[in-house]
N, C-alpha and C positions, 0 to 999 in steps of 0.2 A: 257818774253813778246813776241819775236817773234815766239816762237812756238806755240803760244796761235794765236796770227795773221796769220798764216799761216795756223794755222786749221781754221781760220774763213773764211780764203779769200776762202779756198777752200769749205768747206759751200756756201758762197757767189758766187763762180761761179756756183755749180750745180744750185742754186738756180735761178738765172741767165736768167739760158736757160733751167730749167724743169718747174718752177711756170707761167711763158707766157702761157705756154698754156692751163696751168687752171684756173689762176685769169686775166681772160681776159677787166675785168673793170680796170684794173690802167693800165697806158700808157708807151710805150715803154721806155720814156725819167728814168721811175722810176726805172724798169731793173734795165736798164744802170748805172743810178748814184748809186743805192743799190752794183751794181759790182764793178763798178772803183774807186767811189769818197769812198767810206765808206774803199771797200775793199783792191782794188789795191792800192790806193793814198798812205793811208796807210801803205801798208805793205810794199812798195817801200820806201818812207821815212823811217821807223824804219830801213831796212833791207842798205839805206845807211849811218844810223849812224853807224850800225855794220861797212862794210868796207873800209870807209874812215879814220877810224885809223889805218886800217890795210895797207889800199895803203900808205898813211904816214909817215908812222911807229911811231907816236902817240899816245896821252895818248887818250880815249874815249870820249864820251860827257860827259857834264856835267849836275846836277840834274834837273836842269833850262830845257836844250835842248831836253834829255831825255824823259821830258813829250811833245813834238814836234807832235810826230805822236799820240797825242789822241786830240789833236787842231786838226788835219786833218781829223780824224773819226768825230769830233762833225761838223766841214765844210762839210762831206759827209752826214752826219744824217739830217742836216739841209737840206740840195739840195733834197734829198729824201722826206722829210714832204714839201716841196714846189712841188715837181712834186706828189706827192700822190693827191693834191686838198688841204692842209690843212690850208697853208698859200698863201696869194695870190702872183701869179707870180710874181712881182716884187722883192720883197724880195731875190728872188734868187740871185741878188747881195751880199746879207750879207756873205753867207757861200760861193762863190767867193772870197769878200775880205777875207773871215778868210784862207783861202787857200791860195790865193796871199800871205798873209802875212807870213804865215808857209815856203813856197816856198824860198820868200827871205831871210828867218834866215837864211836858210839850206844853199842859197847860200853866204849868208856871212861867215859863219862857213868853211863850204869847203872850200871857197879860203883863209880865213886866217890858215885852216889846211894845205893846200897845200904849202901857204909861209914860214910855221915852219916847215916843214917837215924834217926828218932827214936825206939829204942826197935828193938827185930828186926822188919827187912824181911819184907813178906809174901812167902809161900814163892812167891808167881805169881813173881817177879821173878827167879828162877833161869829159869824156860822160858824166858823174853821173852830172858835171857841167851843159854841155848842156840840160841833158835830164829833168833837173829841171828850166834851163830857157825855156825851151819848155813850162813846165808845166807854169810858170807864164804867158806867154805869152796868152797860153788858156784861163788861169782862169781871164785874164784881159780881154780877148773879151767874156767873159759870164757877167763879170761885167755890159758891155758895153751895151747887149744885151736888157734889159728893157724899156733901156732909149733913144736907137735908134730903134726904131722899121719898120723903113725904111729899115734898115741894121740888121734884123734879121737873115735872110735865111744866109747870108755871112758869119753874124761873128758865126753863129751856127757850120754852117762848118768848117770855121776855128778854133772855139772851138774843134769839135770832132775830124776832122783831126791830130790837131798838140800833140794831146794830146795822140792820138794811135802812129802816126808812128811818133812823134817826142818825146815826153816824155816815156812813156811807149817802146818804138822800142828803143830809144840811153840806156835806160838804159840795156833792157837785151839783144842786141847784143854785148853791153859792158862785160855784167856780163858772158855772156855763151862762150866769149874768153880766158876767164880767169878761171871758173870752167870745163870745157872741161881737161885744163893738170888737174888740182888739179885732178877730179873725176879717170880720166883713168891713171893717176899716172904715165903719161909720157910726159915731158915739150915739149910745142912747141916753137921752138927759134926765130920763129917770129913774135909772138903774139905782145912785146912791138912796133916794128916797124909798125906792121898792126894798133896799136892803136893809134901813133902815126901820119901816114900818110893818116887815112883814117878816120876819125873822120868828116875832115871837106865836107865829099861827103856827106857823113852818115847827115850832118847837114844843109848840103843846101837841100839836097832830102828830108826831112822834111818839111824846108820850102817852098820851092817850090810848093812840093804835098797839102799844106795845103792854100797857097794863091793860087795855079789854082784852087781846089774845091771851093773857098770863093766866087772868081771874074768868076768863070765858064768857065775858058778858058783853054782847052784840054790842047796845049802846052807846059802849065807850067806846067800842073800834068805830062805829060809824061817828062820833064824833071826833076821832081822830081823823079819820078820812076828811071832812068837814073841814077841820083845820088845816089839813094838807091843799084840800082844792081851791082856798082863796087865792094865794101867792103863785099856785100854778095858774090857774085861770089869767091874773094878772100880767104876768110873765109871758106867756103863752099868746096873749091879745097885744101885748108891748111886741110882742115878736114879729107877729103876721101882719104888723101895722109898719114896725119897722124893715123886717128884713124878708120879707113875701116872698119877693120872685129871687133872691138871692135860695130861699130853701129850694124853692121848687126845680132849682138847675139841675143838668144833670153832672155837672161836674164844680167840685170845691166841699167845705167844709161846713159850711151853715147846713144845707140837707143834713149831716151826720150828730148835730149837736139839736138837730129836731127832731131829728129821730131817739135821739139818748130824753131825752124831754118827754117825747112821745111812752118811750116805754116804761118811765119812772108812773107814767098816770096809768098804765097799762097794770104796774104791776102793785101797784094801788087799787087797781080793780081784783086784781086778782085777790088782796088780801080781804078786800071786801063778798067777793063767793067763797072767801075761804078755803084755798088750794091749799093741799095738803103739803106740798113741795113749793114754797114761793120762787124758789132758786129757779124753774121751770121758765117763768118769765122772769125775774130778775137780771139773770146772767144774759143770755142769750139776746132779750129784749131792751136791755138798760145796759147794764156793765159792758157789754160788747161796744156798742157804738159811741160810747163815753169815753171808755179806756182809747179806742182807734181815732176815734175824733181828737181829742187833748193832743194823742202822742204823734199825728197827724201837723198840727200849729206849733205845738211846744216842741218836740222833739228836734228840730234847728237849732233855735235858739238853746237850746240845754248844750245840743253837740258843739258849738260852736257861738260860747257867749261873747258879748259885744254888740259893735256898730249892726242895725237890717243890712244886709248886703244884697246883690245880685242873686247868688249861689242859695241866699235864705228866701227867698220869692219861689227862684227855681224849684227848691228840694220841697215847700209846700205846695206848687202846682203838681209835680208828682206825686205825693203823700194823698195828694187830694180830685186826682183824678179817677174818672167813674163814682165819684162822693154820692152822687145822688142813687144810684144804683145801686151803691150798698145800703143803704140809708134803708130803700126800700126793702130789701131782704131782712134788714132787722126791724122794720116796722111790724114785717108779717111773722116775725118770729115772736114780737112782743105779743101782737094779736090772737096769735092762733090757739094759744091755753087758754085765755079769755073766753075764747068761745066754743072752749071744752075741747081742739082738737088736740091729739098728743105731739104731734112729728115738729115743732116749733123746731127741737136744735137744729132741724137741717136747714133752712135759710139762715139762720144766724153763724152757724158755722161755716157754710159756703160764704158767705158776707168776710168771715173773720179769719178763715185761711185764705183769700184774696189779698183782705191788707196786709196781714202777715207776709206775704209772697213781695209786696209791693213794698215794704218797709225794709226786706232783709237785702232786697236787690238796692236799696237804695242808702243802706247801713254800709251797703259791700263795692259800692261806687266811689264813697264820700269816707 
């Protein structure tokens, strides 16, 4: 299932940011929710039943839970046929609450996976915590949203906000601390302690950045940025210390998880000039090279669980050639709204129909 999600979501980003500019009759909001709530949500949920038995050391989910993330495809399906025109606006509450409710299983499950754990849970399994009360948090002020329509403009913000840089943000700066050693196959010994101590910056800068957009008051976003910049800074100098010339190749996976890093601060700058559309860099500059990078390492091992084999070396030297090359394409996709130019999708999506291309031929080999 998750390699079948993983081709989708990435379907669902080109689609994303290449269809806007030709089916100019459906509204931006439809994009958006065809990207995140159908795709990302999604593929984030399935992708943290995969490793939270893993951070555990735990048995998997069960048949019940398992079908979890197609309750969050049909809550994405849903938010999309309301923003398409087809159901009337209010309604969008319903596939809200179906999403609230997916949200909270997941965090019930986690934390009683985390208190059976064998031995102390690895410190990832806090983000994955947060980055899904984040998500409830959102999907509770889109609930909100119909019924207060006084406090629209607010809680929209705060929907979109906490959902990028606090759900979507805590989980893959979590996830990219921890596939960084696995991918370049040399541990970093202070990943547990960075996960550890810095979680809770990572988690206020979320909030923060999400109720100054809400309430409109600078201050708090730039202390949310504040919050967000320590643990990246950290991260970021543990990286270039560790894995330097491994980024700077022109072929493999580390380039591409420096670049998904890269455009996370990129598009943290952007929330800081205040871009009307954060999606501009988000997708293009972050979600691109994060989804291609992950599905790039993991998508082996998904297709084919078990022993490392020969065949799984192989199918990641493929996945991961020209790495650095796309890397760079989505570097200058993250950059280019940053500095106010418009044309960003077009290296991100030249970047992202390339892997695409290199992925389907290598789905259609294997």
């Amino acid at each position: 299932m998750l390699v079948f999600l993983v081709a989708a979501t990435l379907a669902l980003l080109a689609a994303g940011v290449a269809l806007p500019r030709v089916a100019v009759m459906l509204p931006t909001p439809f994009w958006a929710h065809l990207v995140l709530a159908v795709g990302v949500m999604t593929l984030i949920t399935a992708a943290m039943q995969h490793f939270v038995p893993v951070l555990t050391r735990s048995r998997g989910t069960g048949p019940w839970l398992a079908r979890l993330p197609w309750l969050m495809a049909l809550a994405g399906v849903l938010a999309v046929v309301v923003f398409a025109g087809w159901l009337d606006y209010p309604v969008v509450s319903l596939p809200a609450g179906l999403g609230l409710a997916g949200a909270i299983a997941m965090l019930a499950w986690m934390r009683r996976k985390g208190r059976g754990a064998v031995g102390p849970a690895h410190p990832g399994l806090n983000w994955y915590l947060a980055a899904m009360a984040c998500l409830a948090l959102g999907l509770a002020a889109a609930m909100l949203i119909p019924w207060l329509p006084e406090q629209h403009l607010a809680l929209r913000a705060f929907h979109i906000h906490i959902n990028l840089y606090g759900f979507v943000g805590l989980t893959a700066v979590g996830t990219l601390q921890v596939l960084m050693p696995t991918l370049s196959n040399r541990p970093d010994p202070e990943v547990g302690l960075r996960l550890r101590l810095d979680l809770k910056w990572a988690v206020a800068g979320a909030l923060l950045l999400a109720l100054g957009k809400a309430v409109e008051v600078d201050w708090l976003v730039w202390l949310g940025l504040a919050g967000w910049a320590w643990p990246l800074a950290r991260l970021a100098l543990a990286w270039v210390r560790l894995y330097g010339r491994n980024i700077a190749r022109l072929h493999g996976g580390e380039p591409m998880l420096a670049a998904a890093l890269a455009g996370f601060v990129c598009a943290l700058l952007g929330a800081w000039q205040g871009l009307e559309q954060p999606l501009v860099v988000f997708l293009p500059g972050f979600l691109f090279p994060l989804v291609s990078g992950a599905a790039a390492q993991l998508s082996p091992v998904w297709l084919r669980p078990g022993l490392a084999t020969p065949w799984h070396a192989a199918s990641r030297l493929a996945l991961n050639r020209h790495g650095g090359l796309r890397a760079l394409l989505f570097l200058t996709a993250a950059a280019l709204p940053v500095l106010g130019y418009k044309c960003a999708g077009m290296p991100g999506l030249t970047a992202l129909f390339w892997f695409l291309i290199v992925f389907t031929v290598w789905l259609w080999r294997d």
